[in-house]
PAZAMAR-554470 format. One line per 3 residues: number of its first residue (from 1); their letters; for each residue x, y, z of C-alpha. Coordinates in steps of 0.05 Angstrom, whole numbers. Layout:
N
NUM) A) X,Y,Z; ...
//
This chain:
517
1) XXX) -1157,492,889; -1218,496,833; -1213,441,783
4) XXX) -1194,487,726; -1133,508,766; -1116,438,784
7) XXX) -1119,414,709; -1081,466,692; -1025,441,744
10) XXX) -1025,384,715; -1021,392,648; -953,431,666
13) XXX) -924,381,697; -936,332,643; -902,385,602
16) XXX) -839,387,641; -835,316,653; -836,305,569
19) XXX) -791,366,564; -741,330,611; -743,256,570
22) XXX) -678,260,520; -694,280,452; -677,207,402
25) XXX) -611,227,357; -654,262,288; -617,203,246
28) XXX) -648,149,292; -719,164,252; -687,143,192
31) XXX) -636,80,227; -671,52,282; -620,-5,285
34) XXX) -544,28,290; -496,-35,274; -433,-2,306
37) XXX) -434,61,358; -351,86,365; -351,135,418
40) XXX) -305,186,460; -257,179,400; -201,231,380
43) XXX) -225,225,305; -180,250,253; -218,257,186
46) XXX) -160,235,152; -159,306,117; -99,327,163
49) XXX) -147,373,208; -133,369,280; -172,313,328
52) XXX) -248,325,345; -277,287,404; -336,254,376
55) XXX) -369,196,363; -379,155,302; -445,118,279
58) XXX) -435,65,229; -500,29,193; -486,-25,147
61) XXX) -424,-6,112; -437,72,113; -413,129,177
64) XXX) -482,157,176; -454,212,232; -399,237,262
67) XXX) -411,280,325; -443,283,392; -500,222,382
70) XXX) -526,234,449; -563,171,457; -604,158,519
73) XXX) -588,89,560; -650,61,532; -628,80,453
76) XXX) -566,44,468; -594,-16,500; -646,-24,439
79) XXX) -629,1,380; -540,-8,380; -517,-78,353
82) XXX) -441,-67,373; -404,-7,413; -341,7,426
85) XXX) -305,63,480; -247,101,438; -234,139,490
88) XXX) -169,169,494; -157,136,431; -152,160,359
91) XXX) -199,143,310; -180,144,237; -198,118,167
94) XXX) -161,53,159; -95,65,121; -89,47,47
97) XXX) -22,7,17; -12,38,-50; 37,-28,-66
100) XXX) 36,-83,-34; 35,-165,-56; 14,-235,-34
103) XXX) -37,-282,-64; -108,-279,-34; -128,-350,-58
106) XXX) -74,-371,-8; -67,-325,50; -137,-282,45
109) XXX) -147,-264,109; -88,-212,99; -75,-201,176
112) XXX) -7,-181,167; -33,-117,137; -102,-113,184
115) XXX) -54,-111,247; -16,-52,219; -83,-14,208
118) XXX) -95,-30,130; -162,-42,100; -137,-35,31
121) XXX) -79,-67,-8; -59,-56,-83; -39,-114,-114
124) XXX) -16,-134,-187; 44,-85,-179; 112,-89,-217
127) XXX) 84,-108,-282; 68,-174,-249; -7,-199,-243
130) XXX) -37,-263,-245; -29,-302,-310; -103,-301,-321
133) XXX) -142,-291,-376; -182,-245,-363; -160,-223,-306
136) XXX) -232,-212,-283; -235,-288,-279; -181,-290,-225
139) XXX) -220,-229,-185; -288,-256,-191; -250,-321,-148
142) XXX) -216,-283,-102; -287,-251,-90; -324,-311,-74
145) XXX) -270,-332,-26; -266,-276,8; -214,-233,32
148) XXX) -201,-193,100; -180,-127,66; -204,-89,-1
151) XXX) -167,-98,-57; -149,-42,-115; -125,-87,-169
154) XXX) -77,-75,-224; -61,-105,-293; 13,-128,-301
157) XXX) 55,-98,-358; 96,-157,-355; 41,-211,-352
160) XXX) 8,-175,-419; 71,-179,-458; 63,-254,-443
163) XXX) 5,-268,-457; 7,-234,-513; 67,-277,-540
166) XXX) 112,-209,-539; 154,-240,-475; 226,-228,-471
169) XXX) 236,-191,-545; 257,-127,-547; 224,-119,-619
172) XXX) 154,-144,-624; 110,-162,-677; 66,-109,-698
175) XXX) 4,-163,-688; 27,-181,-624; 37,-104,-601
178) XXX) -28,-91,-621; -52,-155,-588; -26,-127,-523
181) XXX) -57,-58,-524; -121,-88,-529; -108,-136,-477
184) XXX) -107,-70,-440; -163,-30,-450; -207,-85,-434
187) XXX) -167,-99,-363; -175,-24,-352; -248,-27,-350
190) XXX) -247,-72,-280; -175,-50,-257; -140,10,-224
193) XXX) -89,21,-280; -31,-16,-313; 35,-25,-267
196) XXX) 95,-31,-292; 162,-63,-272; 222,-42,-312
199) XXX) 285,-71,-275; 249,-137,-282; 232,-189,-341
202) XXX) 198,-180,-390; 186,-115,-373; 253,-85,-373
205) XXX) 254,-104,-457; 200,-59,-469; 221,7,-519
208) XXX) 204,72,-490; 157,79,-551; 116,17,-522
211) XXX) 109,49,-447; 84,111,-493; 34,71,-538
214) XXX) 13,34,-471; 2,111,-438; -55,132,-487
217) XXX) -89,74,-474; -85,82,-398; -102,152,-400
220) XXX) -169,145,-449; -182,99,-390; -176,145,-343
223) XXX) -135,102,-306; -71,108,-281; 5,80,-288
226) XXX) 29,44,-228; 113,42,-241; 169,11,-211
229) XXX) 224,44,-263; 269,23,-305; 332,36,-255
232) XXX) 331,65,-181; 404,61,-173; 420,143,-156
235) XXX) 460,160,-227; 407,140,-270; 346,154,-231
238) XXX) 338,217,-278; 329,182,-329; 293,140,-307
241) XXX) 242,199,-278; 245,229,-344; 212,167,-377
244) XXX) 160,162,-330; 150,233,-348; 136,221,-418
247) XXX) 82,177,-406; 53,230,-360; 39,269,-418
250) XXX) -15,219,-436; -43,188,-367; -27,195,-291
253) XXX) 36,169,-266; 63,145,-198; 129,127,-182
256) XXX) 123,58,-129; 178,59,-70; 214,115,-100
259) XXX) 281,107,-72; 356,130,-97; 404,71,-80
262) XXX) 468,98,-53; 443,160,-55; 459,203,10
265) XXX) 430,263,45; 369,308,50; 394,358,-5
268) XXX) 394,304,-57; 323,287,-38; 302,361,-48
271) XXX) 333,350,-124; 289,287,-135; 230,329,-100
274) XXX) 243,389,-143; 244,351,-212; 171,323,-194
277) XXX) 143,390,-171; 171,424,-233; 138,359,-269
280) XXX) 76,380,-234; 75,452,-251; 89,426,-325
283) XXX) 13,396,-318; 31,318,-309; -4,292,-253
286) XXX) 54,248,-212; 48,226,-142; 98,175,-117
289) XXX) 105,128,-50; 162,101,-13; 171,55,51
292) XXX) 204,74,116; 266,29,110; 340,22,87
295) XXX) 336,-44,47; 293,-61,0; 276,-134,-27
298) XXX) 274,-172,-87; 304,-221,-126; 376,-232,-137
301) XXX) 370,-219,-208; 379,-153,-186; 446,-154,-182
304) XXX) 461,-185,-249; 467,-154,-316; 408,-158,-364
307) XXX) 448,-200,-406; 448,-252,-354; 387,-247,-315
310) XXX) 338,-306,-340; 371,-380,-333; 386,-386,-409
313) XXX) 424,-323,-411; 458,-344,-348; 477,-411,-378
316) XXX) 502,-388,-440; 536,-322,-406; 568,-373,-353
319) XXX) 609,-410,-399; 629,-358,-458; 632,-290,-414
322) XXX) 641,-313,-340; 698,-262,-328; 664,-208,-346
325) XXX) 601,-229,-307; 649,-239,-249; 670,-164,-253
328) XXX) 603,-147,-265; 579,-174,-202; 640,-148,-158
331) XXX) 629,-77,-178; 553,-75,-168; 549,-112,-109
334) XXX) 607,-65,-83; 575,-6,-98; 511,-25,-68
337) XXX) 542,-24,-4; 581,-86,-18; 560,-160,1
340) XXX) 553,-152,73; 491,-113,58; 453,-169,23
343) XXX) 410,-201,73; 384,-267,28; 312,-291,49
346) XXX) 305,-348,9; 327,-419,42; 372,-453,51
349) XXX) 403,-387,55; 351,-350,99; 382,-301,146
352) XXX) 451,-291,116; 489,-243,87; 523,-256,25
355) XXX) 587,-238,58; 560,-299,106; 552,-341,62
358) XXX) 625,-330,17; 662,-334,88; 623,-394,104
361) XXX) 636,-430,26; 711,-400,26; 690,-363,-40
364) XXX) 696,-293,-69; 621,-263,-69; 616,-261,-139
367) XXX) 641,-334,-149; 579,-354,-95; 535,-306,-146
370) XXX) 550,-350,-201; 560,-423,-178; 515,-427,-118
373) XXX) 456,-385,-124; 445,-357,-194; 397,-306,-220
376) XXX) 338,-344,-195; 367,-375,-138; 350,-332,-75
379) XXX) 310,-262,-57; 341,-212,-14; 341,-148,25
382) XXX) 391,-96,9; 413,-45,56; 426,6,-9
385) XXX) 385,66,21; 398,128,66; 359,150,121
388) XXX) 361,219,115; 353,225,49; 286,172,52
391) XXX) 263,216,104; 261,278,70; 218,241,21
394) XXX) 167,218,64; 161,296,93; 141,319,13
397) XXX) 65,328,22; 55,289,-50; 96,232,-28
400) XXX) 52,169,-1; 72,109,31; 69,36,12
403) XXX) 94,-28,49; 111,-61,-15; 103,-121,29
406) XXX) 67,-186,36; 53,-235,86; 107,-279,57
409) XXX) 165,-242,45; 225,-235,88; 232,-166,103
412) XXX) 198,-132,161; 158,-79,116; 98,-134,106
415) XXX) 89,-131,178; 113,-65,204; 110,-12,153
418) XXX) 52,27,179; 62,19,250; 140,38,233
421) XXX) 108,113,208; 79,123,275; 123,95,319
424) XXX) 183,120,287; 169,176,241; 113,213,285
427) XXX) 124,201,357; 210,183,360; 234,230,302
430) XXX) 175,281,290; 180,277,220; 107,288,207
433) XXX) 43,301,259; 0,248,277; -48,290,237
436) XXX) -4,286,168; 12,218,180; -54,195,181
439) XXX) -70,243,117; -17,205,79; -43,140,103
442) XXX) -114,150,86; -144,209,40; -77,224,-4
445) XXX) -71,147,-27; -154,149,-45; -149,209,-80
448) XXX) -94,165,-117; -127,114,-134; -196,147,-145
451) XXX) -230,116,-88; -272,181,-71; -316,138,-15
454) XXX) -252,110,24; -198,159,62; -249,195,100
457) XXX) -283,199,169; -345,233,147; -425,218,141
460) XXX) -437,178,79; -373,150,66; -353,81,69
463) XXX) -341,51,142; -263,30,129; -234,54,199
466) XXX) -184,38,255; -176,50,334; -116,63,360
469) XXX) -71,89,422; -14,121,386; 38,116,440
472) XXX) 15,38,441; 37,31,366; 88,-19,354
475) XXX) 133,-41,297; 152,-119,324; 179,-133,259
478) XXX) 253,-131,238; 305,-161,193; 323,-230,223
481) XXX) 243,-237,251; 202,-198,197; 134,-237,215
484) XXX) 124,-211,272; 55,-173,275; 48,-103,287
487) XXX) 16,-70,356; -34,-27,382; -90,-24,326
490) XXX) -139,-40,375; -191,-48,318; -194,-54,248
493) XXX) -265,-48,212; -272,-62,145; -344,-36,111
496) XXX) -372,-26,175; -354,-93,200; -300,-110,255
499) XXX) -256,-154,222; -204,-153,277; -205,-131,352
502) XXX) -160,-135,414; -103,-174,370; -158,-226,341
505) XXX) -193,-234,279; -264,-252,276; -280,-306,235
508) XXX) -310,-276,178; -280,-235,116; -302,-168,101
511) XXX) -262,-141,57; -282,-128,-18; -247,-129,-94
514) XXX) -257,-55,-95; -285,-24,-173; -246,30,-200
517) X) -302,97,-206
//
């Protein structure tokens, strides 16, 4: 062989030798450290399109790609900080609670929600947020604490009318009105929008004229209302739709665990569903949530007249009206399903039924209502909801879902509500796809709330996602043991970080107080 045709042999073997190394990922030029490598997954964008088998690549608290990386061994011995195997699992954005509660300055690292797949919780919901002033002190706190989900925050209705010395009237000073509205439009610059809370005090004094007044400030905000109506009960939920609608006209409205109580059947769900698409059609932008259960939960005041819901009301109403109240009470109660469908969660009454607890006392309900517990004595769950009807709801394609939960309360939806739409409504009942599902856990409830980098398993959002083996999903929480953590999120990351894996939290906090855009 001459030496030309020997240097010429050699120089193609070099050449297939380099052709045969593996080409680096293009992306690694610009990231040569990837801080979290998901792989093998079933993704779902969150958009409702079907599953893609690819891989993920998170650096710092963006997905930078979503496809085949195709790292060599070396790449991924050098250059990933943390990878995971998702395969033959599901990888989704991390769900988003459009209404949930608890206090982050005393349980912040949120797991009740993490375990259930949620990176972000709503708080300051039914007119109810911290008595703060501002309101951005009481953030800027929770911030340096920390907390182990985001956090959409609203302003309370109810918690502006007092501190704007409005509280319980039903007439307000002009001063004090006007007080109030600006009270508003500065909270609107840091929150999500104003929630309301209209079955409640002070709230449920407010005129409609006020909820309109308090629209056209939300809405030059571009913000949005947040409402838990004046009265879910099933005869008066039109009206109480209708107002919501009014303030519609002036800024986006959403209806919070939209619900008829003792209402029954699928065909009166397509009548609430067709008054909020004709709303729609109309131009007012309403969306609305519910939760996946039967009973809801709340005070006890529920059940009592507005006459006689604070204590001083009570007092007086006890002495100079008591047989009314008495008849009051025995009607409402009764046609909520009657007392054995109040669960109270409130000791020393904690697990029983009002019935229970009138057996147990050798009283008529109503005469318990009155001389043991009182309008501020107890919280409860109330079986005053219909299956078929709530599940017709949840099908609607503008209908969300919300736990309306908190690691405190004793009802099962703080612990279960997310898991309870997979297990229950996906794979048992086929309600919705997985695909769906996921879309109204994810994308719908960001698009709600504005959050345009959240909701979506694509390159350059934000890194909020969760692992999961759907037929692994489990609910564990119910009515007599409602803290019992949900199953089968094998990982929860939160702005690229893992905040909880294999049915353990890390240590650290990664969750943010999210800024409305």
């Amino acid at each position: 062989m001459s030496r030309c045709k020997g240097a010429m042999l050699a120089t193609l073997v070099l050449s297939v030798l380099a052709g045969c190394q593996q080409a680096p990922p293009p992306f690694l030029a610009e990231y040569p450290t990837i801080d979290l490598l998901i792989e093998n997954g079933a993704v779902l964008d969150g958009l409702g399109d079907d599953a893609m088998t690819a891989d993920v690549v998170v650096v710092g608290d963006r997905i930078v790609f979503v496809g085949d990386a195709d790292f060599s061994a070396d790449d991924i011995e050098s250059r990933v900080e943390k990878r995971i195997d998702a395969t033959g699992k599901t990888v989704a954005p991390g769900f988003i609670d459009l209404h949930s509660h608890g206090d982050p300055l005393e349980t912040p690292e949120f797991e009740n929600f993490l375990a259930m797949g949620v990176t972000t919780i709503s708080l300051g919901e039914d007119g109810d947020s911290p008595y703060v002033e501002p309101l951005s002190d009481w953030l800027a706190e929770v911030s340096n604490k920390g907390i182990g989900t985001n956090l959409a925050m609203f302003v309370g209705h109810g918690t502006l009318r007092d501190q704007a010395g409005i509280g319980m009237s039903a007439d307000p000073e002009p001063e004090a009105s006007a007080r109030m509205l600006e009270m508003l439009d500065e909270a609107l610059k840091y929150t999500f929008g104003l929630s309301t809370g209209l079955e409640y005090n002070p709230g449920l004094n407010a005129s409609t004229e006020e909820l309109r007044e308090l629209a056209k400030v939300v809405g030059r905000n571009d913000r949005m209302i947040m409402s838990h109506m004046r009265n879910e009960d099933d005869d008066q939920l039109e009206a109480s739709i209708a107002e919501l609608l009014e303030q519609g006209e002036d800024a986006r409205v959403h209806i919070s665990h939209l619900k008829a109580v003792y209402g029954n059947g699928a065909a009166r769900a397509e009548e609430i569903l067709g008054i909020l698409a004709d709303a729609r059609a109309a131009g007012v932008n309403i969306t609305a949530d519910i939760y996946p259960y039967s009973a809801s939960y709340t005070g006890i005041d529920i059940v009592f007249p507005v006459w006689a819901k604070t204590r001083e009301q009570f007092d007086a109403v006890k002495v100079e009206r008591r047989d009314e109240l008495a008849e009051y009470l025995r009607n409402r109660v009764n046609r909520r399903n009657g007392p054995e469908s109040t669960l109270l969660g409130t000791d020393p009454y904690t697990g029983k039924t009002l019935a229970d607890l009138a057996h147990e006392l050798e009283l008529p309900f109503e005469d318990v209502l009155i001389d043991v517990i009182g309008p501020d004595g107890a919280s409860g769950a109330y079986f005053v909801m219909n299956d078929e009807l709530q599940a017709r709801l949840l099908k609607d394609p503008n209908i969300g879902v919300c736990s309306d939960g908190s690691p405190t309360g004793f009802h099962p939806r703080g612990h279960g509500t997310f898991a309870k739409i997979i297990e229950k409504y996906v794979l048992k009942d086929k309600v919705l796809t997985l695909e769906e599902a996921v879309r109204k856990l994810t994308s719908f409830p960001a698009q709600i709330l504005g959050l345009s980098e959240r909701g979506v398993v694509a390159e350059n959002m934000i890194a909020d996602l969760i692992i999961f083996d759907a037929k692994k999903v489990r609910d564990r929480a119910s009515y007599p043991d409602p803290f019992q953590l949900a199953e089968g999120f094998d990982v929860v990351v939160v702005n690229g970080k893992v905040a909880r894996e294999n049915g353990q939290l890390v240590p650290e906090m990664f969750g943010r107080v999210l800024q409305p855009e």
